[in-house]
Each structure stands twice: as C-alpha cells, then as structure tokens.
Biotite code that builds the C-alpha atoms (Angstrom):
import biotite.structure as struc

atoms = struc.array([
    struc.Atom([-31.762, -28.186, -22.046], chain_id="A", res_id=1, res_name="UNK", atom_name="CA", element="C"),
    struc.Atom([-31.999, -25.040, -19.906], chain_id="A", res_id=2, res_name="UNK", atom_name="CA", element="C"),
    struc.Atom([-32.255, -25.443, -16.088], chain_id="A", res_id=3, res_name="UNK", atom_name="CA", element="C"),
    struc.Atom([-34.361, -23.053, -14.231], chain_id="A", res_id=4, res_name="UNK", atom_name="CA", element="C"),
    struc.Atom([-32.140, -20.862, -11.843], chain_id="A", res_id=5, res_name="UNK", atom_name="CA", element="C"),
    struc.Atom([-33.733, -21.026, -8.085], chain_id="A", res_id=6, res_name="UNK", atom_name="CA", element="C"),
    struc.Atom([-32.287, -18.249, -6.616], chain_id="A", res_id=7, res_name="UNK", atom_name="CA", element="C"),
    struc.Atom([-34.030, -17.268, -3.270], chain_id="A", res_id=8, res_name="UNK", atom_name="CA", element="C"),
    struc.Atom([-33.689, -14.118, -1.052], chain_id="A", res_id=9, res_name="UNK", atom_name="CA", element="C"),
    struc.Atom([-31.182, -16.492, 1.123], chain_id="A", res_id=10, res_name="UNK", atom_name="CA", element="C"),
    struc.Atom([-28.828, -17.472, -1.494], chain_id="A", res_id=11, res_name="UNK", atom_name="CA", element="C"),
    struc.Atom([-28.812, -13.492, -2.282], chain_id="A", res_id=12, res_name="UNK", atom_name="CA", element="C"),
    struc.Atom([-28.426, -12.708, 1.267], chain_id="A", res_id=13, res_name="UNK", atom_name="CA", element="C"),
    struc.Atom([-25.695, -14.692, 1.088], chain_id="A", res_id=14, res_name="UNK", atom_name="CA", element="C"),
    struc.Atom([-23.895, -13.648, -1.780], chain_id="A", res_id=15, res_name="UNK", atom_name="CA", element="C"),
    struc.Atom([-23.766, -10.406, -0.652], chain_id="A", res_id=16, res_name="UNK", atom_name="CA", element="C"),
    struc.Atom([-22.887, -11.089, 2.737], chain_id="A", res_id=17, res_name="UNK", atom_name="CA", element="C"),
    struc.Atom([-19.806, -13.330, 1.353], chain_id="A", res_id=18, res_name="UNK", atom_name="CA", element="C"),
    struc.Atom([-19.007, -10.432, -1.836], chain_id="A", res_id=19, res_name="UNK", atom_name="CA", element="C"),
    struc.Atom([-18.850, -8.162, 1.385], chain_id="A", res_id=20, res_name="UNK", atom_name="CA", element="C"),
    struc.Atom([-16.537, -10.380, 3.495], chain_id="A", res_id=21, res_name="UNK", atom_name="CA", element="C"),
    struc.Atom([-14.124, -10.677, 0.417], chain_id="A", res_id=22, res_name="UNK", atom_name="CA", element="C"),
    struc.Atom([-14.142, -6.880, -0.083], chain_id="A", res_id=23, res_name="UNK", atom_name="CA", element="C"),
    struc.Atom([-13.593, -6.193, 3.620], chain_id="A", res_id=24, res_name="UNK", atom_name="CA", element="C"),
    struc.Atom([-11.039, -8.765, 3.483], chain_id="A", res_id=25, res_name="UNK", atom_name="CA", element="C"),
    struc.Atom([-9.212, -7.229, 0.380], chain_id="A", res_id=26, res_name="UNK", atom_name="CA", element="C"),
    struc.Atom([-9.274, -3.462, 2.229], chain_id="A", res_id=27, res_name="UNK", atom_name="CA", element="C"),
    struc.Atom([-7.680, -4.937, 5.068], chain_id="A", res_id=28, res_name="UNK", atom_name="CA", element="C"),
    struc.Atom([-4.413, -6.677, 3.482], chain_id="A", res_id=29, res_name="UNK", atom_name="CA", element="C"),
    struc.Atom([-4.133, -3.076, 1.152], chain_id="A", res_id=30, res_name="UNK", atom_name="CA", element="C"),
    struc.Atom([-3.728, -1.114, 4.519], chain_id="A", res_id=31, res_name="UNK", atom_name="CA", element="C"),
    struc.Atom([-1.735, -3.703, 5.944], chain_id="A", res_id=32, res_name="UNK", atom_name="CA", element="C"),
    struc.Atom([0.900, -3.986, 2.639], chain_id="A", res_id=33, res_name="UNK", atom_name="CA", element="C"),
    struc.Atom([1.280, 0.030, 2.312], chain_id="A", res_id=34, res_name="UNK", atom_name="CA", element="C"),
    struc.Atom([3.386, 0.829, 5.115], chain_id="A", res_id=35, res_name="UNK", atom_name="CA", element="C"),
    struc.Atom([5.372, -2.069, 4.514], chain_id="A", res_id=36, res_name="UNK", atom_name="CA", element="C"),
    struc.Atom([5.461, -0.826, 0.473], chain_id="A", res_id=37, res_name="UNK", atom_name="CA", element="C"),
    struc.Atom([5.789, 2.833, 1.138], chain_id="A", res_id=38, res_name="UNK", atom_name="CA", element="C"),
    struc.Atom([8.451, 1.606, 3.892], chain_id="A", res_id=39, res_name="UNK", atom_name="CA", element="C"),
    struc.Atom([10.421, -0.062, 0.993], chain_id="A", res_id=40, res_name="UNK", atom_name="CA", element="C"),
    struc.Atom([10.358, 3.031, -1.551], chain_id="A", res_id=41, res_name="UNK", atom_name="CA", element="C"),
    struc.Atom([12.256, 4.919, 1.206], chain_id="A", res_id=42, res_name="UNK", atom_name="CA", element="C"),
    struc.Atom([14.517, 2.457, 1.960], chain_id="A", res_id=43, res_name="UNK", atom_name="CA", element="C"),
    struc.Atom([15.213, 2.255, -2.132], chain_id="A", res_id=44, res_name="UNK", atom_name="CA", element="C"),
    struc.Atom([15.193, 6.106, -1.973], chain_id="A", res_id=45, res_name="UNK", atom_name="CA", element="C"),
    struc.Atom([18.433, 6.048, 0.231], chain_id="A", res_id=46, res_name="UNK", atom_name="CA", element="C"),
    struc.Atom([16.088, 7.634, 3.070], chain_id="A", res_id=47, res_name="UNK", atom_name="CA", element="C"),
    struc.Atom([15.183, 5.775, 6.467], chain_id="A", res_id=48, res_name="UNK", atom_name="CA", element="C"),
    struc.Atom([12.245, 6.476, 8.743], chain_id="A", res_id=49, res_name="UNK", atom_name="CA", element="C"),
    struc.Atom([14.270, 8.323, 11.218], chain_id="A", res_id=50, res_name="UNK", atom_name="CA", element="C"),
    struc.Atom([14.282, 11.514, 11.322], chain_id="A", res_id=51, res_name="UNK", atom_name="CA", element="C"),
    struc.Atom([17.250, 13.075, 10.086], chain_id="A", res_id=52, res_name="UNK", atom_name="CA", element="C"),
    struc.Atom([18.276, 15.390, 13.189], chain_id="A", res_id=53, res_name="UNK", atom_name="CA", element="C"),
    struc.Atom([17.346, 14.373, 16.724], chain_id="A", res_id=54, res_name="UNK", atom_name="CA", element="C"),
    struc.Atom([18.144, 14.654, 20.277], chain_id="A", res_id=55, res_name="UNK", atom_name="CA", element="C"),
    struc.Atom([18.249, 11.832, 22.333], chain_id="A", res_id=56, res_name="UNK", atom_name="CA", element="C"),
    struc.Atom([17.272, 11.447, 26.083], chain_id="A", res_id=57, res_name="UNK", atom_name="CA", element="C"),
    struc.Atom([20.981, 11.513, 27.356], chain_id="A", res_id=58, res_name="UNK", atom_name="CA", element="C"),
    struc.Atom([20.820, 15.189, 25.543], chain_id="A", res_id=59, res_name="UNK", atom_name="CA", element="C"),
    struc.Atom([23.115, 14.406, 22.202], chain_id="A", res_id=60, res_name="UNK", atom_name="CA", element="C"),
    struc.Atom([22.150, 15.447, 19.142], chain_id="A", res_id=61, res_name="UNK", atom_name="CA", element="C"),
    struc.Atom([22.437, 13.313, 15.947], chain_id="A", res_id=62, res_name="UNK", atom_name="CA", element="C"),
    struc.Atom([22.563, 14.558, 12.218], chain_id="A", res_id=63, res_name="UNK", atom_name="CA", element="C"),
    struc.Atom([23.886, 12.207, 9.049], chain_id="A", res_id=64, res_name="UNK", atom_name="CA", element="C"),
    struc.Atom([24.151, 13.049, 5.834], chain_id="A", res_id=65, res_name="UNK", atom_name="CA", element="C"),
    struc.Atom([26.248, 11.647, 2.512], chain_id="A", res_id=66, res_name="UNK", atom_name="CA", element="C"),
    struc.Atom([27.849, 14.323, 0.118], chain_id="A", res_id=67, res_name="UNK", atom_name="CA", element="C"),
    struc.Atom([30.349, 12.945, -2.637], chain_id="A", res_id=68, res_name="UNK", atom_name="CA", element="C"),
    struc.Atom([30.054, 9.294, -1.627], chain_id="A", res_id=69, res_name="UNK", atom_name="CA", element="C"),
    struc.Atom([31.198, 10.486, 1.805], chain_id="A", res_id=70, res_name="UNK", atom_name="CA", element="C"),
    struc.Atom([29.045, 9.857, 4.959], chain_id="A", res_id=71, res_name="UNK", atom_name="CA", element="C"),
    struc.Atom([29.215, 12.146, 8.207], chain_id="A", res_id=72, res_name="UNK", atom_name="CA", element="C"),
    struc.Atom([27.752, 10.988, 11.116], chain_id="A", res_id=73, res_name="UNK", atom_name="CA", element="C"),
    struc.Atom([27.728, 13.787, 13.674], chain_id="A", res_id=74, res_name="UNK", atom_name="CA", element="C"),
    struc.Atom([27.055, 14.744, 17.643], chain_id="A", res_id=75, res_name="UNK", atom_name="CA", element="C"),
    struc.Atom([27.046, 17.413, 19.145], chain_id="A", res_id=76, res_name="UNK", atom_name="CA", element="C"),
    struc.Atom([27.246, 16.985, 23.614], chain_id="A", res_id=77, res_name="UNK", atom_name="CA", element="C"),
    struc.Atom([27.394, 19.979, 25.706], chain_id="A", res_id=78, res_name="UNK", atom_name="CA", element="C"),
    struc.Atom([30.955, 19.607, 27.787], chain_id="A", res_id=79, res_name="UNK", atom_name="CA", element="C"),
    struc.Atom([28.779, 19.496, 30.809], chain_id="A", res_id=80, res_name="UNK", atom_name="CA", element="C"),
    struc.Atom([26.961, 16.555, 30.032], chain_id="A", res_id=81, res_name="UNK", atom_name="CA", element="C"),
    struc.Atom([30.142, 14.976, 29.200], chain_id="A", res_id=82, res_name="UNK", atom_name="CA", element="C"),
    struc.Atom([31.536, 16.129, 32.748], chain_id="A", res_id=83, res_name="UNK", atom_name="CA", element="C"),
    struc.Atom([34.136, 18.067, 31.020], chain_id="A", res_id=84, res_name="UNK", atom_name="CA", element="C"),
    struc.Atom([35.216, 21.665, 30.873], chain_id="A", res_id=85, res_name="UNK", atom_name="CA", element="C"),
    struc.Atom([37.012, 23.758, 28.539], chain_id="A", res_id=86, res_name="UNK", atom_name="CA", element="C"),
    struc.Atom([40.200, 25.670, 29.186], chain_id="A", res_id=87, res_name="UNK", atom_name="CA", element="C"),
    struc.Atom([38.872, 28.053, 26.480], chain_id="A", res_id=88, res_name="UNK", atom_name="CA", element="C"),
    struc.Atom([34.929, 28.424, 27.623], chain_id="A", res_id=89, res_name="UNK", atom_name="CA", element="C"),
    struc.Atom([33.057, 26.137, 24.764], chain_id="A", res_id=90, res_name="UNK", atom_name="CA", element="C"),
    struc.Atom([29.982, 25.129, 25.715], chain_id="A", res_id=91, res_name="UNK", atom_name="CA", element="C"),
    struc.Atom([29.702, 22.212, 23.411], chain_id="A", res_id=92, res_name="UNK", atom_name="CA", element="C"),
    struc.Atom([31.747, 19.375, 22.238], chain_id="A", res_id=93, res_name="UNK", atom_name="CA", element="C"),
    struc.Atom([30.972, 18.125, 17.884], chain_id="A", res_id=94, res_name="UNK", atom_name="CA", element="C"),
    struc.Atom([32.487, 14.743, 17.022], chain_id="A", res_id=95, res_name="UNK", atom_name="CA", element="C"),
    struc.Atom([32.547, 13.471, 13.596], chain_id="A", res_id=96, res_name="UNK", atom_name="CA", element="C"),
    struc.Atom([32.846, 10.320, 11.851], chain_id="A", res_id=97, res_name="UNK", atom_name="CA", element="C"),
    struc.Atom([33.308, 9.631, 7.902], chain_id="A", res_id=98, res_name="UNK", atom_name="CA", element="C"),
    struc.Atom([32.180, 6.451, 6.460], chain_id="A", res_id=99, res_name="UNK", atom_name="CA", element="C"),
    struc.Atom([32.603, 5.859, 2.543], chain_id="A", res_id=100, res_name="UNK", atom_name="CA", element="C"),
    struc.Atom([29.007, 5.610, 1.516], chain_id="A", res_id=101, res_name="UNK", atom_name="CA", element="C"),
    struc.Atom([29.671, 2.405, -0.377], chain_id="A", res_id=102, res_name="UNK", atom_name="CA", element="C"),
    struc.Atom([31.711, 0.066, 1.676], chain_id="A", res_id=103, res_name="UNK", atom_name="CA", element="C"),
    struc.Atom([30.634, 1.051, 5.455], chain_id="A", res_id=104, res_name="UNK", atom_name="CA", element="C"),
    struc.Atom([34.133, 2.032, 5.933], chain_id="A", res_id=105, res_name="UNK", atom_name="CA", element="C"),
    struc.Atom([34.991, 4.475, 7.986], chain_id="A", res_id=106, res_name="UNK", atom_name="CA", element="C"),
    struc.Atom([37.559, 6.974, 6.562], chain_id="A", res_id=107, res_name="UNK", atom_name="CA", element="C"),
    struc.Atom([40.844, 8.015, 8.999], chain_id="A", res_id=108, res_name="UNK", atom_name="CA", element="C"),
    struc.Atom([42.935, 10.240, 6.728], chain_id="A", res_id=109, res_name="UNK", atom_name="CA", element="C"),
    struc.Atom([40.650, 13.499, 6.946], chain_id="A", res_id=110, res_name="UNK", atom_name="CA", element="C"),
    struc.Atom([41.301, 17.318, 7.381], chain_id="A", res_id=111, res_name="UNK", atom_name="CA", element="C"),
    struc.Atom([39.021, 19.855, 8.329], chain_id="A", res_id=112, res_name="UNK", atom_name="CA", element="C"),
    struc.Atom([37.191, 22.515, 10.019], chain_id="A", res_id=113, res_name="UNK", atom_name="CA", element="C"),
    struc.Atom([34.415, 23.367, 11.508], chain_id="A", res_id=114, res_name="UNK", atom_name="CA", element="C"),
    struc.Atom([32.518, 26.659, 11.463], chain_id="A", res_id=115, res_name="UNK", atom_name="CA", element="C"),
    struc.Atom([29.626, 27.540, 13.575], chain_id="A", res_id=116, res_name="UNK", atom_name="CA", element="C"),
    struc.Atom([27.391, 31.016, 12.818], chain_id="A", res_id=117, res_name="UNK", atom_name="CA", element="C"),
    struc.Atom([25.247, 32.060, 15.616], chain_id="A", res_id=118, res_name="UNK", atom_name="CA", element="C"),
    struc.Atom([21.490, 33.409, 15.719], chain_id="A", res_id=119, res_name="UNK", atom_name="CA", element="C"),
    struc.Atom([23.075, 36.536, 15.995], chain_id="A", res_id=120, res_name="UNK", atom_name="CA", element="C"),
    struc.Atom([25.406, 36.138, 13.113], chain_id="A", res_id=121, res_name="UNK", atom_name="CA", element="C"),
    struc.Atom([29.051, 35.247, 15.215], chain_id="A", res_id=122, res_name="UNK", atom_name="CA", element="C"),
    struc.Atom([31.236, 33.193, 13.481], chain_id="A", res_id=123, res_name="UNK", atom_name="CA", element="C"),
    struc.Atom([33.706, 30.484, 15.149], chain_id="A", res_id=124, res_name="UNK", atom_name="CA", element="C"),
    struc.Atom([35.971, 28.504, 13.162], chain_id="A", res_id=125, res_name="UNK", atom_name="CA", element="C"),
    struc.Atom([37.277, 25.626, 14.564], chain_id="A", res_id=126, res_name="UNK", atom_name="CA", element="C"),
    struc.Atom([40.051, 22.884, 13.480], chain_id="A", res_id=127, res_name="UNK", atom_name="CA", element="C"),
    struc.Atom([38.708, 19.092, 13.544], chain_id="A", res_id=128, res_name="UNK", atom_name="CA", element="C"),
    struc.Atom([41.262, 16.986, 15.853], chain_id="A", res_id=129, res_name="UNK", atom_name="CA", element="C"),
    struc.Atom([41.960, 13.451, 14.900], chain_id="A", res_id=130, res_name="UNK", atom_name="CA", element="C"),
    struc.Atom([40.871, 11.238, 18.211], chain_id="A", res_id=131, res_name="UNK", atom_name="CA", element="C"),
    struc.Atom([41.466, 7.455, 16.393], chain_id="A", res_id=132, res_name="UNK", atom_name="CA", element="C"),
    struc.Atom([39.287, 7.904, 13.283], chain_id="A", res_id=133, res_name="UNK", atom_name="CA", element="C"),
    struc.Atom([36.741, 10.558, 15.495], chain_id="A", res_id=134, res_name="UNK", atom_name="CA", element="C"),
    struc.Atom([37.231, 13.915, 14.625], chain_id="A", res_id=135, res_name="UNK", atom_name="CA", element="C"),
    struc.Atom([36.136, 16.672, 17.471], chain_id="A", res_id=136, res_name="UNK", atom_name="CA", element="C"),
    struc.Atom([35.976, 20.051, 17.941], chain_id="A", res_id=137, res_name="UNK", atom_name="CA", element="C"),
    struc.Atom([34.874, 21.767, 21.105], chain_id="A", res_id=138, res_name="UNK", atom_name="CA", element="C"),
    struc.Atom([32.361, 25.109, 20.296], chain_id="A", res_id=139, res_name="UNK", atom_name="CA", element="C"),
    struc.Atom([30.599, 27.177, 22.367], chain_id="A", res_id=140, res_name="UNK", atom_name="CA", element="C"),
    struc.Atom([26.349, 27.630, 21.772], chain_id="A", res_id=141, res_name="UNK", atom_name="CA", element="C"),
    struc.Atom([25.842, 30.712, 24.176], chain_id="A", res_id=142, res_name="UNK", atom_name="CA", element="C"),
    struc.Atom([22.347, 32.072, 22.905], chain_id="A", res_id=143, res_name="UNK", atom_name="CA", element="C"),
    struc.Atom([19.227, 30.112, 22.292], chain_id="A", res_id=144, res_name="UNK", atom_name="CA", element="C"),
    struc.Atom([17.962, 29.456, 18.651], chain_id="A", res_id=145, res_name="UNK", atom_name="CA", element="C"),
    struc.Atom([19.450, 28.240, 15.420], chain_id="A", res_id=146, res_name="UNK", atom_name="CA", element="C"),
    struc.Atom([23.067, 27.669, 14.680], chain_id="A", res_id=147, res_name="UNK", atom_name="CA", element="C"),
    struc.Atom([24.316, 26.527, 11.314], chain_id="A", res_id=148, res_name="UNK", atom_name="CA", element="C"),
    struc.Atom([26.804, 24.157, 11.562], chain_id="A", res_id=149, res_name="UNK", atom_name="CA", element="C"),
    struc.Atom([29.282, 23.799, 8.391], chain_id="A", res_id=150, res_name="UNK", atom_name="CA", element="C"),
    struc.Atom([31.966, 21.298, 7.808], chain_id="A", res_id=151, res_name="UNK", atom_name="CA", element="C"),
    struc.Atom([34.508, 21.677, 5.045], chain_id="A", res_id=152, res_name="UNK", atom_name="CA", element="C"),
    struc.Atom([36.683, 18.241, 5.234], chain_id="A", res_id=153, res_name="UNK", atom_name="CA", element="C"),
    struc.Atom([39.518, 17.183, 2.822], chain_id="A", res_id=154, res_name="UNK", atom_name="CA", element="C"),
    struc.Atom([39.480, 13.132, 2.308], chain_id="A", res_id=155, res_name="UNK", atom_name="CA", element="C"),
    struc.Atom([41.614, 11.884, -0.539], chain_id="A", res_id=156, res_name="UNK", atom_name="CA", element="C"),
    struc.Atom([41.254, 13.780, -3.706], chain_id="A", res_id=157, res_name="UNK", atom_name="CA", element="C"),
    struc.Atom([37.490, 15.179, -2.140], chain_id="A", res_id=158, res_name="UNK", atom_name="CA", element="C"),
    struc.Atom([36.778, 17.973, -0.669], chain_id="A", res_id=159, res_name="UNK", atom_name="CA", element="C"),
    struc.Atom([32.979, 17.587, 0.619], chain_id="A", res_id=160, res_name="UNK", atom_name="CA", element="C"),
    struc.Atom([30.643, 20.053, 2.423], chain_id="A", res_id=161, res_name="UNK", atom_name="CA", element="C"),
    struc.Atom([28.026, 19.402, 4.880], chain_id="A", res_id=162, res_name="UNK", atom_name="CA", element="C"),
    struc.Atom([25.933, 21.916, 6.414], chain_id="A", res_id=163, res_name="UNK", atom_name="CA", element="C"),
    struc.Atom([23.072, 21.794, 8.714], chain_id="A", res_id=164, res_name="UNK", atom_name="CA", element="C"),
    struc.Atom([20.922, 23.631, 11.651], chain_id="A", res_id=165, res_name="UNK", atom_name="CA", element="C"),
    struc.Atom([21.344, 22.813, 15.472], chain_id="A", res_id=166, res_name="UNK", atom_name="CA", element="C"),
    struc.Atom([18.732, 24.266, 17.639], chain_id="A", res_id=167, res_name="UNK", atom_name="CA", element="C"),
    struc.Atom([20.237, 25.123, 20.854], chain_id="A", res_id=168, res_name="UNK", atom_name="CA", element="C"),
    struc.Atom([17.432, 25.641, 23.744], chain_id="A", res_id=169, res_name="UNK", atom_name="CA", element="C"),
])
C-alpha cells in the first residue's frame, strides 16, 4: 500500500541544485521588471526620467514645467551662441512656448513678462515678444551663480506663474 521513498544523495543534489536554478532564475526577472515598473509609476506620476533642467552640448538650457493646465517649455541661449548681439547689452536670449497640458496644443494668445533677480539681488523685468507662437525676451546674466527666473503670463481667463533657478557659469 505504501511505497518506500528511495531518495539518494543524487536526487538531493539535484533538487537543490534545480530549487537553486529556479530561485536564481526568479531574482533575475525581479531586477529585470523594476526599472521597467518603477519606470511606469513615473510616467503615471506625470514625471519623466529626464531631468527637469539641463544644458545641452550646443550650450542651451532647458526647463518645463505645467502650472494651471498650462505647459512652459523654456531656453535660455546666450546671444553669442546664437551669433547675435544686443543693441541694449543682454547677454542672454529666453524663448518660451505654452502648450495646454491636455491637448498638446500650443497656446498663441499670451501676455507676459519676464523677471530675472541676480545672485546679487538686481532685478530686470522684461516684456515677452510674440515671434509666431514663441515668446522671447533678451536678458543679460553678467555674474556667475544662481538667477531666478520668473514668468507671470496671461492666457485666456489664467494667469499662471512659473519660477525656476538658472545657473549661469
């Protein structure tokens, strides 16, 4: 009625060896899936992977950010880079575009300023000019270090605010 189990040291061996395999195995595809689940929960989160300010290698700096269902996309270029001058003596040429957060499109009936405080504490206002849906403003970074950056626009019945810090070098 009962069989006799024969277990040797082999079949243990092996059992072990194969339990080992599977758990190895298992590890393996948990490391693999959490980037691509931790990847997803930022997505969801309304974050990407990017970082939120950056320069890039042809020297323009990038910063995006959505307040009141209103997304700026900005970049800041010094004039010389841009193989431009200024009649006035900025340094440093902000563009601007606004993208409704919900549709992808971009917004061309805006009004605004922009107003940059330096390290030291100088403030410069400046008027955003309409260049086909790109709003610009040339500004001058003289002095190495943090400048906040702060954009008051007027779209529709909104009135959102976006500030943020450029490091100039």
């Amino acid at each position: 009625m009962y069989r006799k189990l024969n277990i040797t040291e082999d079949t243990m061996t092996y059992r072990l060896t194969f339990n080992t395999c599977k758990e190895v195995l298992l590890w393996g595809v948990l490391v693999a899936l959490i980037p691509i689940f931790s990847g997803s929960a930022i997505a969801a989160s309304g974050h990407d992977d990017k970082p939120m300010d950056h320069q890039e290698t042809s020297g323009a700096f990038k910063h995006d950010m959505t307040m009141e269902g209103v997304k700026a996309e900005f970049q800041i270029m010094s004039l010389e880079s841009m193989n431009m001058k200024d009649p006035s003596g900025a340094t440093h040429h902000v563009m601007v575009k606004f993208v409704n957060a919900d549709s992808g499109e971009q917004l061309k009936k805006v009004v605004g300023k922009i107003k940059v405080i330096s390290p030291s504490k100088k403030e410069t206002v400046a008027d955003l000019k309409d260049y086909s849906g790109t709003f610009a403003s040339n500004v001058t970074f003289d002095e190495p270090g943090k400048y906040g950056v702060i954009c008051l626009v007027k779209i529709d019945d909104k009135k959102p605010l976006y500030k943020f810090w450029y490091t100039h070098h």
